[in-house]
NUVONU-578692 format. One record per residue (C-alpha): x, y, z; residue number from 1; residue in one letter. Coordinates in nm, 3 decimals, decimal comma. Layout:
NODE	east	north	up	n	res
NODE	X	Y	Z	NUM	a
...
! end
This chain:
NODE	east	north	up	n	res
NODE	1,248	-2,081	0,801	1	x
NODE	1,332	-2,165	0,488	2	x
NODE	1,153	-2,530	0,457	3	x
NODE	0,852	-2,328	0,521	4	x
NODE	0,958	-2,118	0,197	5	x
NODE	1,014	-2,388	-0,028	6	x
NODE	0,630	-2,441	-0,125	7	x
NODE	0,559	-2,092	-0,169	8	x
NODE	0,855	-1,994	-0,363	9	x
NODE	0,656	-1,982	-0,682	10	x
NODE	0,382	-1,707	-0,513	11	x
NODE	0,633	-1,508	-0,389	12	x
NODE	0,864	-1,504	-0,668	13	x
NODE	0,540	-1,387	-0,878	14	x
NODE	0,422	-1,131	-0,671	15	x
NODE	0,834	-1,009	-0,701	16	x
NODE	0,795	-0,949	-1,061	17	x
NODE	0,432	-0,814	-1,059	18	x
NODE	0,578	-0,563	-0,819	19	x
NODE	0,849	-0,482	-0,988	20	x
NODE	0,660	-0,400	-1,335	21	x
NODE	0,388	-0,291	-1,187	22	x
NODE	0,501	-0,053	-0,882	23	x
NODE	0,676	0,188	-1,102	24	x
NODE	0,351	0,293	-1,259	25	x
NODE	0,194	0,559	-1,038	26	x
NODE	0,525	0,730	-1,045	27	x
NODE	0,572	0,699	-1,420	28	x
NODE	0,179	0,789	-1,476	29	x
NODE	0,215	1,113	-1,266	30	x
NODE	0,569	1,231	-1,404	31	x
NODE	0,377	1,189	-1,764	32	x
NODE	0,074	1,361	-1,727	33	x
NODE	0,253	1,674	-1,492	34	x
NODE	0,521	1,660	-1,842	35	x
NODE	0,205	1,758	-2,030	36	x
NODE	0,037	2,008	-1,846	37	x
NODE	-0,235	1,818	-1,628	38	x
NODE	-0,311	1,996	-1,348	39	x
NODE	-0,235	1,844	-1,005	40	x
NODE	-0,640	1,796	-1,030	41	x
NODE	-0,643	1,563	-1,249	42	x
NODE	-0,362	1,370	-1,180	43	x
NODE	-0,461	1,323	-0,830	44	x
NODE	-0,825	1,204	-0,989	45	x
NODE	-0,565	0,923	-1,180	46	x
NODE	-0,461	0,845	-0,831	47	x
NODE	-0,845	0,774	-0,681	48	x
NODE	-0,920	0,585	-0,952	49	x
NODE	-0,656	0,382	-0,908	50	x
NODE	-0,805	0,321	-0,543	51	x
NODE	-1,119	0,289	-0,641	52	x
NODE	-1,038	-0,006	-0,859	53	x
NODE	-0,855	-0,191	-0,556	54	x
NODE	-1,116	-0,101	-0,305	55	x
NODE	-1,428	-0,230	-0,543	56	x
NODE	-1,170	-0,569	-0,630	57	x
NODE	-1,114	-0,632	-0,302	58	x
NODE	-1,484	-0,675	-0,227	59	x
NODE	-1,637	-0,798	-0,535	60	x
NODE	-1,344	-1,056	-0,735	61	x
NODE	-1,401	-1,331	-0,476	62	x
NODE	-1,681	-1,485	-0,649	63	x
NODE	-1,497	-1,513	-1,023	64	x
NODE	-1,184	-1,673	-0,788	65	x
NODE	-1,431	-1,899	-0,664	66	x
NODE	-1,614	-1,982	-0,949	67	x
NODE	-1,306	-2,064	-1,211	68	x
NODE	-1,017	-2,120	-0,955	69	x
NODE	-0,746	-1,921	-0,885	70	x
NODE	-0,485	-2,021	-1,145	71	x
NODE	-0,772	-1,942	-1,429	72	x
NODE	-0,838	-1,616	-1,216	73	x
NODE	-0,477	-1,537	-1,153	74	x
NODE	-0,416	-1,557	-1,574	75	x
NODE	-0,707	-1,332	-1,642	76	x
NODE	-0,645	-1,047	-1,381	77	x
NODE	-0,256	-1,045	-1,471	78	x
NODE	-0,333	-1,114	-1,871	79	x
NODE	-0,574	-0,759	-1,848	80	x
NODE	-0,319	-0,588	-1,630	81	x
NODE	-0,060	-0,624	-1,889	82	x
NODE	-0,281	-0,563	-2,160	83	x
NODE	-0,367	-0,227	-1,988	84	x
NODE	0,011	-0,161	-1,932	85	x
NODE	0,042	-0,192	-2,310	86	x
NODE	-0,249	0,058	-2,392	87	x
NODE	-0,099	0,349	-2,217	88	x
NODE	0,160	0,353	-2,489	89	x
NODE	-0,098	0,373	-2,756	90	x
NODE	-0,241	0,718	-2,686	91	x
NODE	-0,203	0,946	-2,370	92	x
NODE	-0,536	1,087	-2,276	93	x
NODE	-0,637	1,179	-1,877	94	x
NODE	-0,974	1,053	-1,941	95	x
NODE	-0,813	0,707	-2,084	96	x
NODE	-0,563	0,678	-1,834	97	x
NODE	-0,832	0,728	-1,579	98	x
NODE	-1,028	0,470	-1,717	99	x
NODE	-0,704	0,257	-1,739	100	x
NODE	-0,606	0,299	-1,354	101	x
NODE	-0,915	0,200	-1,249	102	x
NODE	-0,870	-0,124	-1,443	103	x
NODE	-0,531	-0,205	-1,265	104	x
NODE	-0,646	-0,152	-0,957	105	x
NODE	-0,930	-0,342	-1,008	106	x
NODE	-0,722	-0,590	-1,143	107	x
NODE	-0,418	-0,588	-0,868	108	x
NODE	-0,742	-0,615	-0,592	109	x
NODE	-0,800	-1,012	-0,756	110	x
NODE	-0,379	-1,051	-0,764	111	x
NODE	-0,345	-0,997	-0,466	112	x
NODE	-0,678	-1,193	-0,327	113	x
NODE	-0,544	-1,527	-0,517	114	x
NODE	-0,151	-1,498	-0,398	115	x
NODE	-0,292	-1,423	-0,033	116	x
NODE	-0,500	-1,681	-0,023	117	x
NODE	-0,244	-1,964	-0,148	118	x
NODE	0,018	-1,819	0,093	119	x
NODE	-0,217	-1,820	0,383	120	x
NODE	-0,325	-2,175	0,307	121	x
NODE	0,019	-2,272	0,316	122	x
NODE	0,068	-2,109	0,662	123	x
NODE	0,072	-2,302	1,025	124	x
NODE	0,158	-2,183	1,360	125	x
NODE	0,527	-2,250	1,271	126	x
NODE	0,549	-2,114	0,917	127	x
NODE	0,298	-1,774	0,950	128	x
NODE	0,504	-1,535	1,019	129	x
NODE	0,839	-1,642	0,821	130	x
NODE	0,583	-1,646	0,528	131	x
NODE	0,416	-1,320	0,623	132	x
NODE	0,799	-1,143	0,646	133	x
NODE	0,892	-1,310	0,324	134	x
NODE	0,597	-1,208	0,129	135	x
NODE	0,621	-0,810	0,234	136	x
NODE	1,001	-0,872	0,154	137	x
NODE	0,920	-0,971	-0,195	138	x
NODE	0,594	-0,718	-0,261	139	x
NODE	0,828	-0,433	-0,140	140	x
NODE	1,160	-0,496	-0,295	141	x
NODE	1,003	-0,507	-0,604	142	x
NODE	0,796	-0,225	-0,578	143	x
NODE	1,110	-0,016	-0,501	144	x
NODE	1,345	-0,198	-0,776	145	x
NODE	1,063	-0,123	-1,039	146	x
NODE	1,110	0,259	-0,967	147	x
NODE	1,447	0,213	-1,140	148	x
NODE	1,296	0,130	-1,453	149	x
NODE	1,167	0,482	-1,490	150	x
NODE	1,500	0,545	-1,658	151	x
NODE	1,364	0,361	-1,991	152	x
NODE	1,143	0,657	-2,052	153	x
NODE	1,455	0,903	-2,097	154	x
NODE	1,549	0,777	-2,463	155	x
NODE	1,195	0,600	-2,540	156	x
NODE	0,946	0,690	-2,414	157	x
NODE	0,688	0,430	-2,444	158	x
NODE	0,955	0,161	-2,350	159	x
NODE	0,856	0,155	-1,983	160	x
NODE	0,530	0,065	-2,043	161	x
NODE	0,647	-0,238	-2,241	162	x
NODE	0,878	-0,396	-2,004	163	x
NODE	0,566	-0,339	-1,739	164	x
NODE	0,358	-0,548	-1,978	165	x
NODE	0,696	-0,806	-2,061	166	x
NODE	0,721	-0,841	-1,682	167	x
NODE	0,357	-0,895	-1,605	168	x
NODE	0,329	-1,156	-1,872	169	x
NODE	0,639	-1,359	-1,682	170	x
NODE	0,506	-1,354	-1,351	171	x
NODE	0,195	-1,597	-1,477	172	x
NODE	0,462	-1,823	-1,496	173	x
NODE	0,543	-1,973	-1,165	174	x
NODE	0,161	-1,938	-1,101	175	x
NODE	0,063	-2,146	-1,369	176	x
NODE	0,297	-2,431	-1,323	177	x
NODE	0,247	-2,467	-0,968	178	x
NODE	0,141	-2,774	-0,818	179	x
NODE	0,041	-2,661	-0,441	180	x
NODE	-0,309	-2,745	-0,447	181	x
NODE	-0,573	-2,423	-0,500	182	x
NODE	-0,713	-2,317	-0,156	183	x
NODE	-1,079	-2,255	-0,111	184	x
NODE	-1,176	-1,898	-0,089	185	x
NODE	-1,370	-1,813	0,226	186	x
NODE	-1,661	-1,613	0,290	187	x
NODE	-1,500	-1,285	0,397	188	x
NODE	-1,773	-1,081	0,591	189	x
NODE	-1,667	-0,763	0,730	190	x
NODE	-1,701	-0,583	1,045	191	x
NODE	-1,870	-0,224	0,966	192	x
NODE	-1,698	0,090	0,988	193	x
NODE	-1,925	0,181	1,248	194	x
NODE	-1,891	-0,075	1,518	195	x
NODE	-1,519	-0,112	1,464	196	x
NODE	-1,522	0,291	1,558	197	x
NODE	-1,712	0,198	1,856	198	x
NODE	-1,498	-0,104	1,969	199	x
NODE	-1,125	0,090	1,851	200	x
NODE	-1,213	0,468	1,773	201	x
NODE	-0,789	0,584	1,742	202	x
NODE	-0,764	0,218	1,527	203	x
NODE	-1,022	0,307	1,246	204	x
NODE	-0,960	0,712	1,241	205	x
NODE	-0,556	0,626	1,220	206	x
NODE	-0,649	0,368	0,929	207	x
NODE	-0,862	0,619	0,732	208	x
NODE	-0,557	0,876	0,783	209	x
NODE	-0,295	0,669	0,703	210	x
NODE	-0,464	0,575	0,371	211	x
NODE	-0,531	0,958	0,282	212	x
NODE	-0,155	1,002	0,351	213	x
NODE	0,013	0,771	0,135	214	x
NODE	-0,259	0,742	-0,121	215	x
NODE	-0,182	1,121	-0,150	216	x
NODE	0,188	1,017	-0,170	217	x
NODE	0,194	0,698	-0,410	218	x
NODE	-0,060	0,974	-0,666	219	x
NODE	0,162	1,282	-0,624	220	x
NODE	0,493	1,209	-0,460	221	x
NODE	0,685	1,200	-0,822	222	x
NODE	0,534	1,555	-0,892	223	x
NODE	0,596	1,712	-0,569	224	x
NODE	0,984	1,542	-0,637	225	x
NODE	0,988	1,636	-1,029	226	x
NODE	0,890	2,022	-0,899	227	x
NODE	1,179	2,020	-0,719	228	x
NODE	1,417	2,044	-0,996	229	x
NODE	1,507	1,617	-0,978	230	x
NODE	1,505	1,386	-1,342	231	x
NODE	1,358	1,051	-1,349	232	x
NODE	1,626	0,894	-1,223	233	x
NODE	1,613	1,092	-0,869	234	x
NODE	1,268	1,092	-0,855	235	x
NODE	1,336	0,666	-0,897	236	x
NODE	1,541	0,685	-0,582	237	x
NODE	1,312	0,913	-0,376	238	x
NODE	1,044	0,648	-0,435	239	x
NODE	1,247	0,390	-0,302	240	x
NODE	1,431	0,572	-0,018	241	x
NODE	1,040	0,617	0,122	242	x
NODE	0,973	0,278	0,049	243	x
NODE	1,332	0,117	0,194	244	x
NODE	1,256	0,329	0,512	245	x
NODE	0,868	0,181	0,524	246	x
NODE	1,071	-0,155	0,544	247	x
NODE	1,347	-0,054	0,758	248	x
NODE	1,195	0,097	1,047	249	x
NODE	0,896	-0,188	1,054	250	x
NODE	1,103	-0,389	1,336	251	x
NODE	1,220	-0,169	1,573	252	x
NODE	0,891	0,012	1,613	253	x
NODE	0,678	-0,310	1,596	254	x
NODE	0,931	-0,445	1,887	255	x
NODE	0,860	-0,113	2,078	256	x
NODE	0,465	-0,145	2,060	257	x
NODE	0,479	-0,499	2,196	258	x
NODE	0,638	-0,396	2,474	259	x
NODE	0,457	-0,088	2,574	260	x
NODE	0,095	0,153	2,559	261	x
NODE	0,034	0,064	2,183	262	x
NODE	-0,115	0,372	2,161	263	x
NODE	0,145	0,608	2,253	264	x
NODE	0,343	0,418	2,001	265	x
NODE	0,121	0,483	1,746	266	x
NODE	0,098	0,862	1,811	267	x
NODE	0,450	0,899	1,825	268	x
NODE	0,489	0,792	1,484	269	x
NODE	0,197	1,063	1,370	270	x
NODE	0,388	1,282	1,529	271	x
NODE	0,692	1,228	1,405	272	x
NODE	0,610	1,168	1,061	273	x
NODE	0,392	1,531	1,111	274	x
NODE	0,769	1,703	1,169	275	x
NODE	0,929	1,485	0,897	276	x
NODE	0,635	1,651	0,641	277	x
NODE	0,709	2,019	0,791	278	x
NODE	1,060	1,916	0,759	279	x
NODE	1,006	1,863	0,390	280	x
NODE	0,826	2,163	0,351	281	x
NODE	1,079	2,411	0,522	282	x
NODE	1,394	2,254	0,326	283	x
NODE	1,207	2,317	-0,004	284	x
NODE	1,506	2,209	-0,263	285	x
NODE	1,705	1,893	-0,387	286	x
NODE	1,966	1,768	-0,195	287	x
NODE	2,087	1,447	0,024	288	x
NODE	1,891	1,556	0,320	289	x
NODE	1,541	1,529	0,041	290	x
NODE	1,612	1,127	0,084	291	x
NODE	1,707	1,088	0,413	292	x
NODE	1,369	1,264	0,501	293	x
NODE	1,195	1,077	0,216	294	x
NODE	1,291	0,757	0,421	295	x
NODE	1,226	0,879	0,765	296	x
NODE	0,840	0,963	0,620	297	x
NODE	0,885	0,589	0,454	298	x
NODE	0,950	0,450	0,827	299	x
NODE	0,700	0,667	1,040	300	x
NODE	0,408	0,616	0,771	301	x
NODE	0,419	0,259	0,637	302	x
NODE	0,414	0,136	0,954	303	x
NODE	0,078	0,301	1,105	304	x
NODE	-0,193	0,071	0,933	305	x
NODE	0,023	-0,250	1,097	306	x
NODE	0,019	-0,049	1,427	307	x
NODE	-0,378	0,036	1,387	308	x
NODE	-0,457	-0,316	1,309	309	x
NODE	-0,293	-0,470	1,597	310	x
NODE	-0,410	-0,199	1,831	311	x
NODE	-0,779	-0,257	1,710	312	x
NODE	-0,745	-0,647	1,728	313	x
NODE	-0,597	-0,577	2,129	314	x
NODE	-0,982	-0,490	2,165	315	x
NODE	-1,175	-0,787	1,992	316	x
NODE	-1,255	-1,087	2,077	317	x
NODE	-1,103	-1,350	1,895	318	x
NODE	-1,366	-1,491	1,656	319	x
NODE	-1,403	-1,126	1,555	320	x
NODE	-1,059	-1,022	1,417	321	x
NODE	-1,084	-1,175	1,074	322	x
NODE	-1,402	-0,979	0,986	323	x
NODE	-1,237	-0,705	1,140	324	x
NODE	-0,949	-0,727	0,859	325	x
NODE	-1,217	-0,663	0,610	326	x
NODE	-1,377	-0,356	0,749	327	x
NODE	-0,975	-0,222	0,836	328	x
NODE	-0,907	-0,251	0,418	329	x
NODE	-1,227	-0,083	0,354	330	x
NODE	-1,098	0,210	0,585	331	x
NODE	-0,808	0,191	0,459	332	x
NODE	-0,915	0,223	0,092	333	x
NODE	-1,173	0,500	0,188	334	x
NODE	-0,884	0,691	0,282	335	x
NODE	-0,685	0,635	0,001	336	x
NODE	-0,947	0,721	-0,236	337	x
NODE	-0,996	1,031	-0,136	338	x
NODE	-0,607	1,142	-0,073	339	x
NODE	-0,533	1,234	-0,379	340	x
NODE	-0,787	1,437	-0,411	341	x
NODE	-0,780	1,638	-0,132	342	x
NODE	-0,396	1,618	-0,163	343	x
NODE	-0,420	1,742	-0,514	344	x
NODE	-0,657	2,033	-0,418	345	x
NODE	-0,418	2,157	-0,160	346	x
NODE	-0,144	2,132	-0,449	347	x
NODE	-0,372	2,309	-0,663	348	x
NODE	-0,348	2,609	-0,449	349	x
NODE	-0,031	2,654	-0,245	350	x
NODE	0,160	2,460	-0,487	351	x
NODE	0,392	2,174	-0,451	352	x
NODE	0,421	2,220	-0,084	353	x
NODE	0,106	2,178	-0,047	354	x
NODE	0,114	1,770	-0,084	355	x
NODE	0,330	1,748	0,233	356	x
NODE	0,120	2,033	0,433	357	x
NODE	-0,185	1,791	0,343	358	x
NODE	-0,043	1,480	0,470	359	x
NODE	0,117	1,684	0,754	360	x
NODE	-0,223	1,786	0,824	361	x
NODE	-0,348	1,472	0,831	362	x
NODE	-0,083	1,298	1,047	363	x
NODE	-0,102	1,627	1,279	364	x
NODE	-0,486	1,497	1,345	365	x
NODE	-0,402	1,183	1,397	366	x
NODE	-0,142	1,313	1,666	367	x
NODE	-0,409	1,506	1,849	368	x
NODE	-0,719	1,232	1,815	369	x
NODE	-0,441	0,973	1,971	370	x
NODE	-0,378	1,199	2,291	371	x
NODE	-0,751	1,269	2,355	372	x
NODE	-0,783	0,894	2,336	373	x
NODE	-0,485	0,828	2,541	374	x
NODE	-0,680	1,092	2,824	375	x
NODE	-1,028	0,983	2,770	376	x
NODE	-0,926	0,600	2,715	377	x
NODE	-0,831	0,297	2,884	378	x
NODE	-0,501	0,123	2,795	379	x
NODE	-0,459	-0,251	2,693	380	x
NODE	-0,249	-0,451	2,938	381	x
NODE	0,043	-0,482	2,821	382	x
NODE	0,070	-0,878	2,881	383	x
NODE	-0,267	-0,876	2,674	384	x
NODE	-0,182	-0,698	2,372	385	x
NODE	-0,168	-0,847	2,097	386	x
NODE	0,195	-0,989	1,866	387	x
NODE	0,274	-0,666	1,605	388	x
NODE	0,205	-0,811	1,270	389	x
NODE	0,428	-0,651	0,926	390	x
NODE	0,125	-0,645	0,767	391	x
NODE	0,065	-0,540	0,393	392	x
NODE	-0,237	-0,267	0,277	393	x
NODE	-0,410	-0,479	0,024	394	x
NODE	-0,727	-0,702	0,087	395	x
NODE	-0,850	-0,872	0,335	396	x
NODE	-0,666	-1,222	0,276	397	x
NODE	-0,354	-1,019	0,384	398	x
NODE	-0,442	-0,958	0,722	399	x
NODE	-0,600	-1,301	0,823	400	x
NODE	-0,235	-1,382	0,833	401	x
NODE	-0,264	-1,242	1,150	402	x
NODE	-0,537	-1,496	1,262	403	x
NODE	-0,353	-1,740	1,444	404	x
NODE	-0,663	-2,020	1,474	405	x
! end
């Protein structure tokens, strides 16, 4: 496993560090604007446009890749990125911080399209999934060690913001002085929305949910957390406990839907990550059991868009799985877009409860569209489903990892 490391060590140590001054940003961008008064509104807009910058990157940045090669690509995506960490600490305006989220999205979207691509050049039948688990490793350890650096802001407050932009600048690094040859970028035509509904209807609904719920989270988790009475440096470790449980629990349940009905796998989770959220609702104060449930959610929601992509591709035909992956993102994104919104809304009127009855909500009709599909539905052999895949919620690139041609 780790020969098959070795050339890749450079890509994955980046994407480490981008993660890592990069994750903590949502949190620190919602904690911020809540601090002055935004309404859960507009923050949750600051969420969408985030979104919206990763969904319109993911399809549109492959031609500049193409055109001046990834290293020249990577430089210019993670050069604006840091430049746009850097401008938050200049003035703090909704409208510009809107304007500003969009960018990193938009510029994470071509990120993550050139480090994808390298890795799954890299990849053979041997090496795909040791490089697959390493490269999730790496994208969500440093998303969760990033929350930490929320702290910064307690005696300056702009210093977060400049570390983001000190660690963004370092992670061109080991890009730029790699010598593993550029991969060419392929044509990445997607499956629509439509016929993947018709070929996998529980796949594509549970992909749209799954991106309302933690889009809703990633926008307005910290305020939800910060209403609760916890500092920056709790709200830091709720983060992560949700994302160490997304990591955590990705085995055992991946093992389980291998093994059995993929589907009543995958409504199990909605299920159980629909009593986590009422869970979170009833407790309504701080405390050690806050975490513990912050992880179980972690666990039973990270891992539905792996689960809905495998039990989509048990249902295509081989030469149609990696334009699947492309119409899966779009879902994906579609979903997350318009999370925070609706989350926000919900906030808006119920109050802080109201981000977990919205996801609740959501994972609630994922529960109940699962069990008229398991009724109504034919299940996949077991023998013929398809290997679970750990797979990440970024671009397309990502899932073709799963493409074992």
């Amino acid at each position: 496993m780790l020969s098959s490391l070795i050339p890749v060590r450079s890509f994955l140590l980046a994407i480490f560090i981008i993660m890592a001054g990069s994750g903590f940003l949502s949190t620190l961008i919602s904690v911020r604007l809540e601090a002055e008064g935004e309404s859960p509104l507009a923050i949750g807009l600051v969420g969408t446009a985030y979104f919206a910058g990763l969904t319109i990157g993911a399809l549109r940045v492959s031609k500049l890749i193409a055109s001046v090669g990834h290293i020249r690509a990577f430089a210019v995506f993670v050069s604006i990125f840091s430049a746009s960490s850097l401008t938050y600490a200049i003035h703090q305006d909704v409208g510009l911080w809107t304007v500003l989220r969009f960018i990193d999205g938009l510029t994470i979207a071509g990120v993550y399209i050139c480090l994808e691509s390298w890795l799954n050049e890299r990849a053979d039948k041997t090496s795909r999934a040791s490089i697959l688990a390493s490269y999730m490793v790496a994208l969500y350890s440093g998303q969760a060690a990033g929350q930490f650096l929320l702290n910064l802001g307690d005696a300056q407050p702009m210093l977060p913001f400049m570390v983001s932009a000190i660690l963004l600048s370092l992670a061109v690094i080991p890009v730029v002085l790699t010598q593993v040859a550029q991969p060419v970028l392929g044509n990445l035509k997607s499956l629509s929305i439509r016929k993947l509904y018709e070929i996998s209807p529980l796949g594509i609904l549970g992909v749209i949910l799954t991106g309302a719920m933690l889009g809703a989270f990633y926008a307005l988790g910290p305020i939800f957390a910060g209403k609760l009475g916890m500092g920056l440096s709790e709200i830091a470790l709720f983060t992560s406990s949700v994302i160490f449980g997304g990591v955590i629990l990705q085995w055992p349940i991946g093992m389980l839907s291998d093994r059995f009905d993929r589907r009543k796998v995958l409504i199990a989770c909605f299920a159980l990550a629909t009593a986590v959220c009422g869970a979170m609702i009833a407790i309504g104060g701080t405390g050690i059991y806050v975490f513990i449930l912050g992880g179980l959610f972690g666990g039973f929601s990270f891992v539905l868009y792996p689960l809905c992509v495998a039990h989509t591709n048990d249902r295509l035909a081989e030469d149609e799985r990696v334009g699947a992956s492309g119409g899966l993102v779009l879902a994906y994104s579609m979903g997350a877009v318009g999370g925070p919104l609706l989350g926000s809304a919900v906030m808006a009127v119920i109050g802080p409860p109201g981000l977990f009855l919205f996801i609740g909500m959501c994972a609630l009709l994922g529960t109940g569209f699962g069990l008229w599909r398991l009724y109504s539905g034919e299940a996949v052999p077991s023998e013929e489903q398809q290997s679970y895949q750990n797979l990440p919620r970024t671009t397309p690139v990502a899932t073709s990892f799963d493409d074992e041609t």
